[in-house]
Each structure stands twice: as C-alpha cells, then as structure tokens.
C-alpha positions as CSV (number, residue, x, y, z in Angstrom):
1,X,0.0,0.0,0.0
2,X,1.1,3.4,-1.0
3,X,1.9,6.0,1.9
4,X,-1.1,7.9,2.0
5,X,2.1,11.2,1.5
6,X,3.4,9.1,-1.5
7,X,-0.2,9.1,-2.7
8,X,-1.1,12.5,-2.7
9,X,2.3,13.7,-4.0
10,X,1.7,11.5,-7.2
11,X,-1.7,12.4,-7.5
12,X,-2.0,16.0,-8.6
13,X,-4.3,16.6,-11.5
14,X,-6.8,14.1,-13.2
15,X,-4.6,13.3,-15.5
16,X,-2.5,11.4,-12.8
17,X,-5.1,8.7,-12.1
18,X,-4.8,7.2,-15.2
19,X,-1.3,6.0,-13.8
20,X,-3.4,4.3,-10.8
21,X,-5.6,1.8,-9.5
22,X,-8.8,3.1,-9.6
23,X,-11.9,1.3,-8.0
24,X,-14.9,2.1,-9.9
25,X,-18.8,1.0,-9.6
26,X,-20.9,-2.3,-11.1
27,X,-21.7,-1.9,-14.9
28,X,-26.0,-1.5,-13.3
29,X,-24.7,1.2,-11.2
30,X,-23.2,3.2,-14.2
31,X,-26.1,5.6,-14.0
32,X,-24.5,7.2,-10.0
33,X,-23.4,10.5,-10.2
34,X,-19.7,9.8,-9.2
35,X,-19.8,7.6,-12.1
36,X,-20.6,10.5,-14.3
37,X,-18.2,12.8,-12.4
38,X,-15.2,10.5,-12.8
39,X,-16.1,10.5,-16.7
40,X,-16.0,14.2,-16.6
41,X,-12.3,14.2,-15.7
42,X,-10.9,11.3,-17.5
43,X,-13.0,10.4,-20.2
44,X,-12.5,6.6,-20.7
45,X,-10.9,5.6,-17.8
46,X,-11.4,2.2,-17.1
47,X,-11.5,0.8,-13.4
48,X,-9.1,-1.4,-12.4
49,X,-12.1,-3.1,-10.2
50,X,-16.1,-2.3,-10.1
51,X,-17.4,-3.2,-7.1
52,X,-21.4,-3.1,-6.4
53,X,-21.7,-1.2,-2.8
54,X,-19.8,1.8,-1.0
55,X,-18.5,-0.9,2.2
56,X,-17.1,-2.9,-0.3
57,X,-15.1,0.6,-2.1
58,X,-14.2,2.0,1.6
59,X,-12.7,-2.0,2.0
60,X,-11.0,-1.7,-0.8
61,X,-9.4,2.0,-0.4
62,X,-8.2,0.9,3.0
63,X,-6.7,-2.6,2.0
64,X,-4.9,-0.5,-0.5
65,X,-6.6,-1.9,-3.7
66,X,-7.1,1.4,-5.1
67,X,-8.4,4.8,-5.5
68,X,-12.4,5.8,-5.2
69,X,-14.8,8.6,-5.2
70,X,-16.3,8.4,-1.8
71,X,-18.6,10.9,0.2
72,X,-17.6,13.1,2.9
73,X,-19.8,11.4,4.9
74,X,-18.7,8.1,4.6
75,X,-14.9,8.5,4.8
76,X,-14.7,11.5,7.4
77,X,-13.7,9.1,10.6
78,X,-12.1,6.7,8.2
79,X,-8.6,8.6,7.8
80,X,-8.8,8.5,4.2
81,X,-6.7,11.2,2.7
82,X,-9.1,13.5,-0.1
83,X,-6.6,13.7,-3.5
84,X,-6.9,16.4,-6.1
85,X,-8.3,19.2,-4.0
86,X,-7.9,21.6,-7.2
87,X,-10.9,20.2,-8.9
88,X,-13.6,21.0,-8.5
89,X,-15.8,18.7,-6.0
90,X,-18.8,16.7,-6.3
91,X,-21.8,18.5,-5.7
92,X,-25.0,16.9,-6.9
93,X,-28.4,18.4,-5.9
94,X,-29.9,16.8,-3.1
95,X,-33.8,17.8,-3.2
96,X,-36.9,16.8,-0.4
97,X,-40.0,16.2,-0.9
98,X,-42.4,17.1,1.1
99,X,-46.2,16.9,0.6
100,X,-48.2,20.4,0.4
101,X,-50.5,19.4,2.9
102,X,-47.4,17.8,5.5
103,X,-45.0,20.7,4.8
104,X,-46.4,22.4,8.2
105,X,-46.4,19.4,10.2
106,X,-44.0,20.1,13.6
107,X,-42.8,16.6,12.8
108,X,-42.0,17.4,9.4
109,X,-40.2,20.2,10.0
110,X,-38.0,18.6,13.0
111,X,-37.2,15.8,10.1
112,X,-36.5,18.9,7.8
113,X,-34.1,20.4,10.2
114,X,-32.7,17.8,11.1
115,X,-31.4,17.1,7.9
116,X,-30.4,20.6,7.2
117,X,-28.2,20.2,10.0
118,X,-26.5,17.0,9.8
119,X,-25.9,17.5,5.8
120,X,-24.6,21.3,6.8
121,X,-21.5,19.9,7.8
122,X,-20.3,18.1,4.7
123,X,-21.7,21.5,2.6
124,X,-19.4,22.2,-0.6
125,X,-17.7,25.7,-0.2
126,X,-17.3,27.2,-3.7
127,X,-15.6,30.0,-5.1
128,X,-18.8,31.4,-6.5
C-alpha cells in the first residue's frame, strides 16, 4: 500500500489517475453521479475493479486496492486522505420532498431540520 504522502504527492491533476488503481462501480450502477463525475475528468478511464456497494469501495481503499470517489460522509472518521483538492468537488443536488399538505407538520419540520443540519457539515464551499 502506498503511503497515503506518496499518494497525494503522485496524485496532482486528473490526468495522474490514469497511472493508478482506480476502483470504480458495477456496470448496473453506471447511471450514480460519481460515475458521471469521474467521466468528466478522464474520459475513458477504465477501473481497475467495479465493485457493487460503498462498504465494499471503503474495504478496498483501505486494503490499498485502489483509489475511489467516496462521500464526505462516509470517509470523514475513516482517515482516508481526499486527493486532487484543485478540482472542482462533487456537488449533486440533493432535493426533499415534502407533501403540500405535510410541509407544516411540527414533525416534518423537526425531520426537515434535522437534515439541514447534519448534511450542513459536509456542505461544498465554492468559489462562486
């Protein structure tokens, strides 16, 4: 396994992870943003693995099998190192739906701000 220093000296642009392992998703799971995203910045990159859930990618980061796209969320207490903090990050939408005649519901909006809050801390800062 490559020191995670190594790693994120040899890992600088895009460009650089065609020279690594990269641990992609399942052929059915093509249609997940991160999929996309990874397409965006090397167009026809092929993973070195495709695995079909984010335990199995996170198992496979810190076994040293390769590199992923993983959430804030899911890596944060994991000790992973983030690589290529240049580009630009991930930042799909994230929408919820709430019925018209629920939206005033005390017990909706606890739900409501309770997500607002625990999402709050993984928010992408942007230049913009």
């Amino acid at each position: 396994m490559q020191h995670p220093a190594t790693l994120n000296a040899t890992v600088r642009t895009p460009a650089d992870l065609y020279r690594h392992r990269v641990i992609g998703w399942s052929e059915e799971l093509s249609y997940l943003i991160m999929v996309a995203w990874v397409e965006t910045l090397c167009p026809g990159l092929q993973p070195s693995m495709r695995l079909t859930s984010l335990g199995a990618q996170m198992a496979a980061v810190k076994n040293g099998l390769g590199l992923a796209v993983l959430p804030a969320f899911a890596v944060q207490s994991a000790g992973f190192v983030p690589l290529l903090p240049e580009v630009p990050p991930l930042a799909p939408d994230l929408w919820m739906l709430v019925h018209e005649q629920a939206a005033e519901l005390p017990r909706v909006q606890l739900v409501k701000e309770a997500v607002i809050t625990a999402l709050a801390r993984f928010k992408v800062r942007s230049g913009v």
